[in-house]
Each structure stands twice: as structure tokens, then as C-alpha cells.
Residue frames as a rotation matrix with the C-alpha (Angstrom) as fourth column:
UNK 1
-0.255 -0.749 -0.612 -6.29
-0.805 0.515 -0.295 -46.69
0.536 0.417 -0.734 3.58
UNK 2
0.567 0.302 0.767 -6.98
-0.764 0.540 0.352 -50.06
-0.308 -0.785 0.537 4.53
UNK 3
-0.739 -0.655 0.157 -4.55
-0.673 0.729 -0.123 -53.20
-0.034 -0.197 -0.980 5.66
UNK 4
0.788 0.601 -0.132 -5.16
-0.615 0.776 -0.141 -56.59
0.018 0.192 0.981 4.46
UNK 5
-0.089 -0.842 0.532 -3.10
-0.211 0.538 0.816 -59.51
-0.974 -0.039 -0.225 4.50
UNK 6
-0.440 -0.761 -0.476 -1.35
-0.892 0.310 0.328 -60.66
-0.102 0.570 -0.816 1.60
UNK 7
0.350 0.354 0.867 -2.56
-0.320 0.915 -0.244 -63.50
-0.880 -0.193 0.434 -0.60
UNK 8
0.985 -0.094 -0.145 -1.48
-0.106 0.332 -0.937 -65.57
0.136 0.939 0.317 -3.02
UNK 9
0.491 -0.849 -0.198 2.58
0.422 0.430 -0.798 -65.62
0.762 0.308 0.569 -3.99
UNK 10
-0.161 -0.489 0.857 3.29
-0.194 -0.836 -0.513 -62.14
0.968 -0.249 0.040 -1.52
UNK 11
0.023 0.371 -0.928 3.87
0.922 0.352 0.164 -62.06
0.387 -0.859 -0.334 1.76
UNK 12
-0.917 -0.319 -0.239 3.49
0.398 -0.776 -0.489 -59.04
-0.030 -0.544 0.839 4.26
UNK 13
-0.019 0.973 0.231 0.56
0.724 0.173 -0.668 -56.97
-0.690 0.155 -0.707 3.86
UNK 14
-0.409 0.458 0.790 -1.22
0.911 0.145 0.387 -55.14
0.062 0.877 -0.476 1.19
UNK 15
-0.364 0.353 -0.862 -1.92
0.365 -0.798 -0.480 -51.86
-0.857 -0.490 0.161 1.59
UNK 16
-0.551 0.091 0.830 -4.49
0.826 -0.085 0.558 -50.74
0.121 0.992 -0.028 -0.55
UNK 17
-0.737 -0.304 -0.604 -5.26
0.607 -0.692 -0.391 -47.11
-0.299 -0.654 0.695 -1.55
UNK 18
0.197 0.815 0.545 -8.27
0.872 0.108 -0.477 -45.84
-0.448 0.570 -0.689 -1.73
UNK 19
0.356 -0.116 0.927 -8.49
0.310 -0.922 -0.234 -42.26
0.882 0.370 -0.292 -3.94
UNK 20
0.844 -0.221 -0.489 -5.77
0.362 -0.438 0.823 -40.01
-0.397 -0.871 -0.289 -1.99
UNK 21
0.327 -0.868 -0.374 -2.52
-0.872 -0.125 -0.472 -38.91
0.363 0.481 -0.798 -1.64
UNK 22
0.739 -0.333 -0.586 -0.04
0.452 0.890 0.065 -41.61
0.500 -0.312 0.808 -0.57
UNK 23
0.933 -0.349 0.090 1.96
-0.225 -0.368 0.902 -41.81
-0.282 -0.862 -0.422 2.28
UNK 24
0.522 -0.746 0.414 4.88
0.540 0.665 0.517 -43.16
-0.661 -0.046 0.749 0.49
UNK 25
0.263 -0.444 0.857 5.77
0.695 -0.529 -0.487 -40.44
0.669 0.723 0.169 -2.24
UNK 26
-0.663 -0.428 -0.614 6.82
0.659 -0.723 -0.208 -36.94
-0.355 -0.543 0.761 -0.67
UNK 27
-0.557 0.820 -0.136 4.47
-0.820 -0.516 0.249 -34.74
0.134 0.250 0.959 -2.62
UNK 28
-0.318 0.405 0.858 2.22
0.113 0.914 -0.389 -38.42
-0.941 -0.027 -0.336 -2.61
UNK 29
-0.954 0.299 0.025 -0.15
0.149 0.399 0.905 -39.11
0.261 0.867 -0.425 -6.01
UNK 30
-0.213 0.934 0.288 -3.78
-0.724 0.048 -0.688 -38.98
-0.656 -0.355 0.666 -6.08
UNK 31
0.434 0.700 -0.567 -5.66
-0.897 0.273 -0.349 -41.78
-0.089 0.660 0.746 -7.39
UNK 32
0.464 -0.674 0.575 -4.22
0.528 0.732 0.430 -45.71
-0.711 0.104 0.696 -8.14
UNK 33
0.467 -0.387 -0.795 -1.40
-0.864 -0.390 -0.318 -45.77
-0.187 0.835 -0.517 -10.94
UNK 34
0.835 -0.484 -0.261 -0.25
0.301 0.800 -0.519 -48.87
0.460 0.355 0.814 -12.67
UNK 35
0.335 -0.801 0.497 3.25
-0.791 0.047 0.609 -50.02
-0.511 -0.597 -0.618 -10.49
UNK 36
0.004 -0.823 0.569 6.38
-0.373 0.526 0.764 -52.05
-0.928 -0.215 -0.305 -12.19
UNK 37
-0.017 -0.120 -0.993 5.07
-0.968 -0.248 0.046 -52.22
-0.251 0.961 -0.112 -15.32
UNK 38
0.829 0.558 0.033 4.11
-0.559 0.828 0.048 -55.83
-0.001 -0.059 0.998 -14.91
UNK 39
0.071 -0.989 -0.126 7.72
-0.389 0.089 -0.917 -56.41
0.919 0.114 -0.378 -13.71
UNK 40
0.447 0.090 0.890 6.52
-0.867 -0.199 0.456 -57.25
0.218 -0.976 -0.011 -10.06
UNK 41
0.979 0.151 -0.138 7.23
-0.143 0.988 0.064 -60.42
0.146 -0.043 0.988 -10.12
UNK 42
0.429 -0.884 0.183 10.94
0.393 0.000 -0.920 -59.89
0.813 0.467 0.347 -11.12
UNK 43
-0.059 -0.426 0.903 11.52
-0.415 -0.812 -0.410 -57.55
0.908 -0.399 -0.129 -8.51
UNK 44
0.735 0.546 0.401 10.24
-0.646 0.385 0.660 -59.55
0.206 -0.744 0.635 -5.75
UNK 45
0.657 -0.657 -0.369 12.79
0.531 0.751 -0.391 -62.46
0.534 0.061 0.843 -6.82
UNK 46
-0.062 -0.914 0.400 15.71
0.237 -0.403 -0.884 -59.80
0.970 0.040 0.242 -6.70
UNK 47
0.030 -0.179 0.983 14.56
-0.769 -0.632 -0.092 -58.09
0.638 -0.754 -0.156 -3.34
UNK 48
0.951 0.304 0.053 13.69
-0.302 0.885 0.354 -61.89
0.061 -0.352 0.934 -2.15
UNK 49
0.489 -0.867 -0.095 17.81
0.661 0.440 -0.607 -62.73
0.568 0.234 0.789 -3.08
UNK 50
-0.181 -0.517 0.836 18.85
0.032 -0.853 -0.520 -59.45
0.983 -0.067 0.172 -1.58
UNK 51
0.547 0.568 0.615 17.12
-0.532 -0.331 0.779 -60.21
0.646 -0.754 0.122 1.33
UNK 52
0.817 -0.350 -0.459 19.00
0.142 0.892 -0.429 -63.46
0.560 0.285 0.778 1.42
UNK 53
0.449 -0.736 0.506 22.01
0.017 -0.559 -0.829 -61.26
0.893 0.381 -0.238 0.98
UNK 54
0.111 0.037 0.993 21.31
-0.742 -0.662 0.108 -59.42
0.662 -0.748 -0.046 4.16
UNK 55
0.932 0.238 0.273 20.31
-0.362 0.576 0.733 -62.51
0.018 -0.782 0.623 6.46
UNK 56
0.673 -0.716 -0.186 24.14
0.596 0.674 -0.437 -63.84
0.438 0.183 0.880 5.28
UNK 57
0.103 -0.491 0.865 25.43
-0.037 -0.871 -0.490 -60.74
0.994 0.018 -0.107 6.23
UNK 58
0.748 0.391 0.536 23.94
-0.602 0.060 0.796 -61.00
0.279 -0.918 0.280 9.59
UNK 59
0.980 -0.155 0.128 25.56
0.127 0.971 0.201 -64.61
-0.155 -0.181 0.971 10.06
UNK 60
0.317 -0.906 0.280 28.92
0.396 -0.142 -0.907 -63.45
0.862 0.398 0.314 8.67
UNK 61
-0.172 -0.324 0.930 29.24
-0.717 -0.606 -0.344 -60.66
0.675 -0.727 -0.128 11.59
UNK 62
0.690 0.210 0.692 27.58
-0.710 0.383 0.591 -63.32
-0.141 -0.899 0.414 14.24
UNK 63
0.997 0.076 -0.009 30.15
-0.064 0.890 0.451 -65.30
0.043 -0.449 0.892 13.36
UNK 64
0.400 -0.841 -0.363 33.08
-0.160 -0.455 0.876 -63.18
-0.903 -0.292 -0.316 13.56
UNK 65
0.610 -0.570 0.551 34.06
0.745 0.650 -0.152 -63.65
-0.271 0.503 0.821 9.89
UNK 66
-0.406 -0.812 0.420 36.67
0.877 -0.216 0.429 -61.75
-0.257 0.542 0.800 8.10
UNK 67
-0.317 0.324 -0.891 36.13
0.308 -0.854 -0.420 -58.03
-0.897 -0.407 0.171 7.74
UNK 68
-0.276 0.133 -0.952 36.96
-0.946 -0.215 0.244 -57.17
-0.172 0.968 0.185 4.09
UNK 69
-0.948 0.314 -0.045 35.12
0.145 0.553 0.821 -60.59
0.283 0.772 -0.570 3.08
UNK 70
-0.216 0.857 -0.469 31.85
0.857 -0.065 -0.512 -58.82
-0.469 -0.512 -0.720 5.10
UNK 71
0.083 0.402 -0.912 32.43
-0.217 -0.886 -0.410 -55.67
-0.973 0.232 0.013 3.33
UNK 72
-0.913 -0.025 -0.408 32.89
-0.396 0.303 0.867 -57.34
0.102 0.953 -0.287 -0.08
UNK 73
-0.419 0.895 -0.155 29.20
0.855 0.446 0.266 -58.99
0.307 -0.021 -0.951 0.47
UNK 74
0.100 0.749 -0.654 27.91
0.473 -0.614 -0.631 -55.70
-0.875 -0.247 -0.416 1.95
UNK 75
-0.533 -0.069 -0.843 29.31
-0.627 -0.638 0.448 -53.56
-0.569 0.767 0.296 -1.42
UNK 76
-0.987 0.091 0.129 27.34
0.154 0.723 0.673 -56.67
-0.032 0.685 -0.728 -3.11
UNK 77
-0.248 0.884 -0.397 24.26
0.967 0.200 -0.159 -56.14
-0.061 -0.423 -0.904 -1.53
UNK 78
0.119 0.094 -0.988 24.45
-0.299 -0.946 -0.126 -52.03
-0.947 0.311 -0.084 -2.46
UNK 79
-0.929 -0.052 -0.366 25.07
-0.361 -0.086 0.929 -53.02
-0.079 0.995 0.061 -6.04
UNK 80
-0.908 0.418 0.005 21.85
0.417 0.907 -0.059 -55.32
-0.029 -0.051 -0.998 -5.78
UNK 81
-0.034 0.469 -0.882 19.75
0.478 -0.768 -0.427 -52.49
-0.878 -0.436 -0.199 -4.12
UNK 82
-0.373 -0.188 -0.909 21.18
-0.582 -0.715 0.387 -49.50
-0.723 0.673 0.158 -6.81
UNK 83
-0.982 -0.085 0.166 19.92
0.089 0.567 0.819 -52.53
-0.164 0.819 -0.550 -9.68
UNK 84
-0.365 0.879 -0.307 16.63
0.916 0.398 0.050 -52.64
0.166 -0.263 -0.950 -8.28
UNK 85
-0.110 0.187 -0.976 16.47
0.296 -0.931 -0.212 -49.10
-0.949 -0.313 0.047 -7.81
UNK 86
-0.501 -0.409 -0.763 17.26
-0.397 -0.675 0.622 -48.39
-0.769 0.615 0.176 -11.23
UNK 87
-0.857 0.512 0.059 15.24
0.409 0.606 0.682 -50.87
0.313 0.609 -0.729 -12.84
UNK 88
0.263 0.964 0.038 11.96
0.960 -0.258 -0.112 -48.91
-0.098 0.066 -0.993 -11.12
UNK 89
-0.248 -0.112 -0.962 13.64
-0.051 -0.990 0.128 -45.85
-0.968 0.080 0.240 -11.95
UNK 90
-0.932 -0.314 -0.184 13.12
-0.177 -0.050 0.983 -46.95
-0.317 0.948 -0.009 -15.60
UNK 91
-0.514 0.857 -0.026 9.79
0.858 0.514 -0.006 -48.61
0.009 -0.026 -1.000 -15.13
UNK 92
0.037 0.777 -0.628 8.49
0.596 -0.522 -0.610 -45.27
-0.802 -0.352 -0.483 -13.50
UNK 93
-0.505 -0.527 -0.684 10.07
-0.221 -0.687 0.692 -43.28
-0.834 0.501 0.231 -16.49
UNK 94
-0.914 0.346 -0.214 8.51
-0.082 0.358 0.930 -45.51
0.398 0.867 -0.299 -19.36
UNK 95
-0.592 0.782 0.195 5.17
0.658 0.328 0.678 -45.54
0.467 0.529 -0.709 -17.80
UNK 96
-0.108 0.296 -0.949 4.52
0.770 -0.579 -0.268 -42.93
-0.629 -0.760 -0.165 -15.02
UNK 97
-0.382 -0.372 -0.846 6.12
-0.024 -0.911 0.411 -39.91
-0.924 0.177 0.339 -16.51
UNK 98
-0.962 -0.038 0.272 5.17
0.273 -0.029 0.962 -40.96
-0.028 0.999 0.038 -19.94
UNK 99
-0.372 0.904 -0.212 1.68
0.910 0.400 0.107 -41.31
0.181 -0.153 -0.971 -19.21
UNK 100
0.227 0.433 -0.872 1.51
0.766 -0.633 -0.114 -38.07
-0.601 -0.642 -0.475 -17.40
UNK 101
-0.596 -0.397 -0.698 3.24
-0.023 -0.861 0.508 -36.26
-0.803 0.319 0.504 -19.93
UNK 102
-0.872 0.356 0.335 0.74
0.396 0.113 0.911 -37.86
0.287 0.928 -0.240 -22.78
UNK 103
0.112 0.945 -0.309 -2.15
0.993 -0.092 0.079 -36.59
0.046 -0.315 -0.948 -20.04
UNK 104
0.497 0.764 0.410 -1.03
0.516 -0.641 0.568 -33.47
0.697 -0.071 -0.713 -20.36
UNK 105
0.981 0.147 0.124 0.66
-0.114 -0.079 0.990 -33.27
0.155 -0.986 -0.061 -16.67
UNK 106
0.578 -0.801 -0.158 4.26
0.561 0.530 -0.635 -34.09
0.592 0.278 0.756 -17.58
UNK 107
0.159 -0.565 0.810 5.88
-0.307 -0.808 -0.503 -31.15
0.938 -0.168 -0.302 -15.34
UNK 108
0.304 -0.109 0.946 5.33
-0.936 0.150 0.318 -32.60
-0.177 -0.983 -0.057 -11.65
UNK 109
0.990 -0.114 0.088 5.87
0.104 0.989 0.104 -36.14
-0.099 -0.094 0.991 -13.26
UNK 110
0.527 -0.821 -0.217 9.36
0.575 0.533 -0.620 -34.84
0.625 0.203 0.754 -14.16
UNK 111
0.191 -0.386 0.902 9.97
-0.634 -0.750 -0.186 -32.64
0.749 -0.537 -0.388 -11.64
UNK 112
0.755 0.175 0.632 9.51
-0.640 0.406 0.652 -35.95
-0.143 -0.897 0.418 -9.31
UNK 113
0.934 -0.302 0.189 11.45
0.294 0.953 0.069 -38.02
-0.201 -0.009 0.980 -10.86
UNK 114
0.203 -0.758 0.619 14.25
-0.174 -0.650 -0.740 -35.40
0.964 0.042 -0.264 -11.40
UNK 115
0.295 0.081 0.952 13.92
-0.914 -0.266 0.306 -35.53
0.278 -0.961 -0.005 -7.34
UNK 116
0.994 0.031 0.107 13.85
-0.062 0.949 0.308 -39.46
-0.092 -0.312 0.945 -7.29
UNK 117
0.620 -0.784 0.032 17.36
0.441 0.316 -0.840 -39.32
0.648 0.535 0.542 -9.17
UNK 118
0.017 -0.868 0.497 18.83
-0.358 -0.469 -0.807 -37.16
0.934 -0.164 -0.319 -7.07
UNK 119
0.575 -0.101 0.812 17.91
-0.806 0.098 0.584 -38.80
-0.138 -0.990 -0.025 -4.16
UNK 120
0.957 0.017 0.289 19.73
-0.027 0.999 0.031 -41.76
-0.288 -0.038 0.957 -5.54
UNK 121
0.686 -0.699 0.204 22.15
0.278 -0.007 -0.961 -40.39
0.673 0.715 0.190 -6.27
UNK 122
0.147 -0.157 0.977 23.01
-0.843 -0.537 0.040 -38.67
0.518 -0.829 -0.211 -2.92
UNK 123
0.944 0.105 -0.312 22.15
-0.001 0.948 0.318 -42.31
0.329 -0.300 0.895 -1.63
């Protein structure tokens, strides 16, 4: 795996994998796999606003505001999250799972994503 910064629109770095598993899945993947369904962009915005969210949050508590108008902005910022969750829960469904199931492989793609749901749910 090797770290690069981040060019162009992103910021942070790039982590880009070569053939493996990944460190980010629990069972991981082998190999690259198409991510967001050319939705990245979108998602960025949303976690980019959500981030927002958070930094207001911050500023709310440093500045002693009102409790229930901090937890009415924190139950915002979980709806925000659970959107964004569920929007790549749909992405991975239409193109992960499909894919794997047209390759053939469709049992571990839905056994994961049977796993993904429940972890979101639990959430």
C-alpha cells in the first residue's frame, strides 16, 4: 500500500491499493473495485456539510449553548451520517454485489453486505 497526497479537488491522502486485501473491509477484497458508482463527488459535498455540522457542534458546547438546541443539531448530524451511509449502502448493492453475483461470486458479496446492514443497524 502506498500514501500519496491528494490532488486535485480532495484533500487528505490517497491511499492507493495495490492487488491485496484491504485494511478497511473486515474480511478485506482482493484486487481494485469501482467505489460510489461515480457518486464521489456527491458524497464528498454531504460529508464536507456534515463536517461543517460537527465543527458547529463543537462551537455550540464551547460556547455553553442550550442543551436540547445541541442535541437537536447532534440528532441532525446522525440523520446526515445514516443518509450517507445508506446512499453507499445502495451504491455498493447496485454495483458491488451485482457485479459479483453476475461473476459468479454473489454469496460473500451478500453475505457482506448482509453484515454491512447489520452493522448499521446496531449503529
Amino acid at each position: 500500500m502506498q500514501a500519496r497526497p491528494a490532488t486535485g479537488e480532495t484533500s487528505g491522502l490517497v491511499l492507493e491499493l495495490a492487488v491485496g486485501v484491504s485494511p478497511y473491509t473486515s474480511k478485506g477484497y482482493i484486487g481494485r473495485v469501482q467505489r460510489y458508482s461515480g457518486r464521489n463527488r456527491v458524497i464528498q459535498v454531504r460529508l464536507r456539510r456534515i463536517e461543517g455540522q460537527v465543527r458547529g457542534l463543537q462551537k455550540m458546547v464551547e460556547d455553553d449553548r442550550y442543551c436540547i438546541d445541541v442535541l437537536t443539531q447532534v440528532s441532525a448530524v446522525k440523520a446526515a451520517l445514516e443518509s450517507v451511509a445508506l446512499q453507499l449502502l445502495a451504491d455498493h448493492t447496485e454495483h458491488c454485489v451485482t457485479d459479483a453475483i453476475k461473476a459468479g461470486d454473489g454469496t460473500k458479496k451478500v453475505r457482506e453486505l448482509n453484515h454491512a446492514v447489520e452493522r448499521l443497524v446496531r449503529g
